[in-house]
N, C-alpha and C positions, 0 to 999 in steps of 0.2 A: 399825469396829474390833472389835465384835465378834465379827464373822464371821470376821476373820484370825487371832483371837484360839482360837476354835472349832476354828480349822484346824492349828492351832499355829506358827502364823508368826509370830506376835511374842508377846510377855509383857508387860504391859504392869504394870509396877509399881502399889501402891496406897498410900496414906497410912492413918493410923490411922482414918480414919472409911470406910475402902471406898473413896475416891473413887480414880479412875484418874489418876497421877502421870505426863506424860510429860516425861522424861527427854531430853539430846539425842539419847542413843543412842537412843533409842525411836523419836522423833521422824523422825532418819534413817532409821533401818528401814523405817518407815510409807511416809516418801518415795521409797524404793527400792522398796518394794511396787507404790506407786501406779504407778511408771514401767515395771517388767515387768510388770503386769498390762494396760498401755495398747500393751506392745509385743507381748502377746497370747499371753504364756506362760500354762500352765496354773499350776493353785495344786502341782500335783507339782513342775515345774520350777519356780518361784519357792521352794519349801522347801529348793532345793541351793544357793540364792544368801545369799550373807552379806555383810554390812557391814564 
C-alpha cells in the first residue's frame, strides 16, 4: 500500500488518529491494481487506468 501510495496510484484516506481508512472506492482501486500489475503492466501504464 505504501509503495502505490509513494507512486501516486491510489490515496488512500485517513481517520482522525492517522490510521488508513479504506473506503470501497479505495478498496477497488487496490483490487484493479493488484490485477494490472499480475497482467504485467508497468506502474506508468497502471497510473492511466481508472476505476
Amino acid at each position: 500500500m505504501r509503495y502505490y501510495e509513494s507512486q501516486e496510484l491510489i490515496k488512500i484516506p485517513r481517520d482522525e488518529s492517522g490510521q488508513r481508512f479504506f473506503d470501497p472506492k479505495t478498496k477497488e482501486r487496490i483490487r484493479l491494481l493488484v490485477h494490472l500489475r499480475q497482467a504485467g503492466l508497468s506502474m506508468a501504464e497502471m497510473k492511466n487506468c481508472t476505476v
